[in-house]
N, C-alpha and C positions, 0 to 999 in steps of 0.2 A: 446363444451365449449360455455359457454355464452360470452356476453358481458361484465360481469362485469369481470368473470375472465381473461379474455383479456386486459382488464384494468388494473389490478390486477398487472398481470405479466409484462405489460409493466413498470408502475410506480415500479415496483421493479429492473426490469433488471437498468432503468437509475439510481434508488439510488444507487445502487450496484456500476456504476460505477464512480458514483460521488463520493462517501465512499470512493471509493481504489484511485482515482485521489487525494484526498485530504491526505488521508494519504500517498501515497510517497511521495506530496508534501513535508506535514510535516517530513518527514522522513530524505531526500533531507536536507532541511533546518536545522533542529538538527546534521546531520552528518556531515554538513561546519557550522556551530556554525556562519551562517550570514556571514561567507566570501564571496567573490566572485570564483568563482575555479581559476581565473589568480592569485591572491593574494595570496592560498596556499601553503606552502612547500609541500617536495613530503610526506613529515610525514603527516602531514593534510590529505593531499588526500589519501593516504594508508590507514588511518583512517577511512577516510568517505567512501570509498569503504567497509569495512569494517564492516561499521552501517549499511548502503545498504544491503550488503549478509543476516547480523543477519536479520535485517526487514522482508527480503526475508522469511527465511527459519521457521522465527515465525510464518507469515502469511500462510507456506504452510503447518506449524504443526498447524496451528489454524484449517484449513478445514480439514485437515486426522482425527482430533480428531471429528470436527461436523459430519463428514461422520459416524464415529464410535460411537457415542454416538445419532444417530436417533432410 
């Protein structure tokens, strides 16, 4: 490996996990609609659990599909 490709891969591994940090963020925040979690009922929070798993399982069907579609 060269140098650049050493580079390459580092500035992509930190995108990667800036990407994913940002979007649970956002994900987080959509699924308490800007509550705080003390301030939820347990409906709320059953909810945003909820938006959480979905999140999850999209993003783990998003990479089975990348995997399959190289």
């Amino acid at each position: 490996m060269n140098m650049n490709q050493l580079i390459n891969m580092a500035v992509r591994m930190l995108m990667r996990k800036g990407m994913n940090a940002g979007i649970n963020k956002g994900v987080e925040l959509a699924a308490r609609k800007g509550k705080r979690a003390e301030d939820m009922t347990p409906e709320d929070q059953a909810q945003a659990k909820d938006a959480q798993q979905t999140a999850q399982k999209a993003r783990k069907g998003m990479r089975t599909a990348r995997r399959f579609l190289r």
